[in-house]
C-alpha positions in Angstrom: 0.0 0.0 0.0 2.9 2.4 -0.1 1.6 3.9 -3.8 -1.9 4.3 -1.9 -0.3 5.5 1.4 1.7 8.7 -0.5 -1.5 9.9 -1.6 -3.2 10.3 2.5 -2.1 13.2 4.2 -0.9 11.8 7.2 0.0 8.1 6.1 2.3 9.6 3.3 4.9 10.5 6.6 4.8 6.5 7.3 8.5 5.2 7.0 8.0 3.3 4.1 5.6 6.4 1.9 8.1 9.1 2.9 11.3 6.5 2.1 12.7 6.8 4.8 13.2 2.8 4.9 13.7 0.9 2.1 11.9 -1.8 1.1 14.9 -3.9 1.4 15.5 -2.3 5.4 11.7 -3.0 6.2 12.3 -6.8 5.2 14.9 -6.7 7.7 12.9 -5.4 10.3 10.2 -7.6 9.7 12.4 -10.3 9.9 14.0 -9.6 13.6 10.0 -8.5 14.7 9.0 -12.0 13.5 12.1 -13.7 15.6 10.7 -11.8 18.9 7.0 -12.9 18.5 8.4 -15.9 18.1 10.5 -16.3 20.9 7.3 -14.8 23.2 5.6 -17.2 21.8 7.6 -20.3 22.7 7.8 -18.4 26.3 4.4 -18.3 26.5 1.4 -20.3 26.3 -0.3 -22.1 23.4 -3.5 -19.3 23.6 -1.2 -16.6 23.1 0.3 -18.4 20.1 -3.1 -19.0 18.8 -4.1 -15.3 19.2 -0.7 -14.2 17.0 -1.7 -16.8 14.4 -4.9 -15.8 14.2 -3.9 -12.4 14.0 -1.4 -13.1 11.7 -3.8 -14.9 9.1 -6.8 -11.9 9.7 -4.1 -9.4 8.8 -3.1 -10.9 5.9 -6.5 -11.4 4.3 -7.5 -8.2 5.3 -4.4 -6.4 3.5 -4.8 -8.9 0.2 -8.5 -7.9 -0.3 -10.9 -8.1 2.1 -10.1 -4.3 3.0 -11.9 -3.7 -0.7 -15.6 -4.9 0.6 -17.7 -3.1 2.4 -18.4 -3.2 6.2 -16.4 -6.4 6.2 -13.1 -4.2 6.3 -14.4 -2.6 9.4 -15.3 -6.3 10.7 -11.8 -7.6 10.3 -10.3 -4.7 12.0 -12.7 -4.8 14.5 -11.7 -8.2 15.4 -7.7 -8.0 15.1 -8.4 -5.0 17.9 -10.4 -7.0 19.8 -7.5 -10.4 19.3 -5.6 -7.6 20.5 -6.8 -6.9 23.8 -7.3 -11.3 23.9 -3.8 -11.2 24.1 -3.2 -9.8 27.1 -4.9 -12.7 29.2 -2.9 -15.8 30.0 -5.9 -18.3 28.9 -8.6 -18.7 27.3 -11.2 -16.0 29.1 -14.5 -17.4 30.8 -17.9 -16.6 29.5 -18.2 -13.7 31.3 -15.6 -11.7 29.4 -16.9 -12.7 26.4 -19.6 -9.3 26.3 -16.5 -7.1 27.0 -14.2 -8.4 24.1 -17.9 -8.2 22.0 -17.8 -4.7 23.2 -14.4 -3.6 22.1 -15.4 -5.4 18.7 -18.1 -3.3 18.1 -16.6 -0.1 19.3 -14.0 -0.4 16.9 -16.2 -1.3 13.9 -18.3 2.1 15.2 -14.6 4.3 15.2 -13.8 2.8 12.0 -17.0 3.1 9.7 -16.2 7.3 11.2 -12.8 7.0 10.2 -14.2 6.0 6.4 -16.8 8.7 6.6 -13.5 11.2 7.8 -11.7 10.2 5.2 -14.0 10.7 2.3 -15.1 14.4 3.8 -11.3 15.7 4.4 -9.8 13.9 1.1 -12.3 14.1 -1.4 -12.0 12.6 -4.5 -8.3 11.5 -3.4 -9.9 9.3 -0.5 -11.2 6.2 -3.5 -7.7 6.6 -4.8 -6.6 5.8 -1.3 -9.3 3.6 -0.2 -11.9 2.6 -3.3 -14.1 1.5 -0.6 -14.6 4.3 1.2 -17.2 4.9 -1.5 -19.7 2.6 0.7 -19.4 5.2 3.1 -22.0 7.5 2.0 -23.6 9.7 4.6 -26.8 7.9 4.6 -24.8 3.6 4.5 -22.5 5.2 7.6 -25.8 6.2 9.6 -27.4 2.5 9.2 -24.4 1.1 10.3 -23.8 3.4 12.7 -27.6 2.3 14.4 -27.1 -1.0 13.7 -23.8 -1.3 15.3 -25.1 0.6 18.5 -27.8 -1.3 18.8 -25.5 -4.5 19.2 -23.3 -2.7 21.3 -26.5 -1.4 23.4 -27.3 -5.4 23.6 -23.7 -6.3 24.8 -23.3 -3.6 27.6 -27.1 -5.2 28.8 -25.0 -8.9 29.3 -21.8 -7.3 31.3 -21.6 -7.0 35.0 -21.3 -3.0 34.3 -22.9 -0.7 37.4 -25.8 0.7 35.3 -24.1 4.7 35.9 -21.0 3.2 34.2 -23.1 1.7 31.4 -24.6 5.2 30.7 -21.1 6.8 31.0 -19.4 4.6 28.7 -22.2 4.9 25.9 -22.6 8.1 25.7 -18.9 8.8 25.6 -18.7 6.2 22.7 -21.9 7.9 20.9 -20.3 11.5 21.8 -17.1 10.5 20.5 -19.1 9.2 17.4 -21.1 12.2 16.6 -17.7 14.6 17.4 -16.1 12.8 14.3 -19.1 13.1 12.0 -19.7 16.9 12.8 -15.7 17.3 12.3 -13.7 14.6 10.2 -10.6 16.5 10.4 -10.2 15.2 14.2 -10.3 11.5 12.8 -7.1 12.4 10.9 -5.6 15.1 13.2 -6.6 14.5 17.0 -3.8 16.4 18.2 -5.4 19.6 16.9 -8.5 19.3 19.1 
């Protein structure tokens, strides 16, 4: 993606866009990454080496296509986030923490369909060279997502052990933070300007 990566306004300063690492250096990098997640891995446990592999193979199929299809690309990165927090736990996590990993799931699938949205409003017609499927993303295919994803995440909070004033809280902070990025994409790309 380093072609499509030049053309985004803050992606173009990644290492490989700007050049300031060859492609040959990068390989390297990789390489010595790939011998530490390794090694962690063997130090580990078998769950943890699951989660990499399965993060592993999701990245991979994300980056060779299935970021091209609609609302599955903010499925896929939904769930690498939400392997990502799996990680952290030693074994396999009881029923009870399933509704929480459910819930940073769906939060992330709600940041990312506002990212797409973002993208398409501060880029323009750049943001399909960038990301042809952004052009899902249209005001109106964002807002049924939008309601459709909250009212799953609604359902999840209801199955957690969360105090009720919590619940509330952490809703409305997700659905403020929602509607903060639709009335002003430009935070999606440059949150340090807020």
């Amino acid at each position: 993606d380093v072609k499509k990566d030049k053309i985004h306004p803050i992606k173009k300063n990644r290492p490989l866009a700007s050049g300031k690492v060859s492609r040959k250096e990068a390989f390297v990098i990789l390489m010595f990454l790939c011998l530490i997640v390794f090694c962690s891995v063997y130090f580990l446990n078998l769950f943890y080496g699951l989660i990499v592999f399965t993060y592993f193979v999701f990245t991979n199929l994300y980056s060779f296509g299935f970021k091209n299809i609609p609302v599955l690309d903010a499925v896929m990165i939904g769930f690498n986030f939400m392997l990502r927090f799996m990680a952290g736990f030693a074994d396999l996590p009881g029923q009870s923490t399933f509704y929480y990993f459910l819930i940073i799931f769906l939060s992330t699938i709600l940041f990312v369909i506002a990212k797409r949205r973002a993208d398409s409003e501060v880029m323009g017609t750049k943001a399909l060279e960038h990301k042809p499927v952004i052009r899902f993303y249209t005001k109106n295919n964002s807002m049924v997502l939008f309601v459709i994803f909250y009212i799953a995440l609604i359902i999840s909070f209801h199955f957690t052990e969360i105090i009720s004033y919590k619940y509330v809280l952490m809703l409305f902070w997700l659905f403020g933070t929602n509607v903060v990025m639709w009335k002003h994409p430009d935070i999606c790309l440059w949150p340090y300007k807020i």
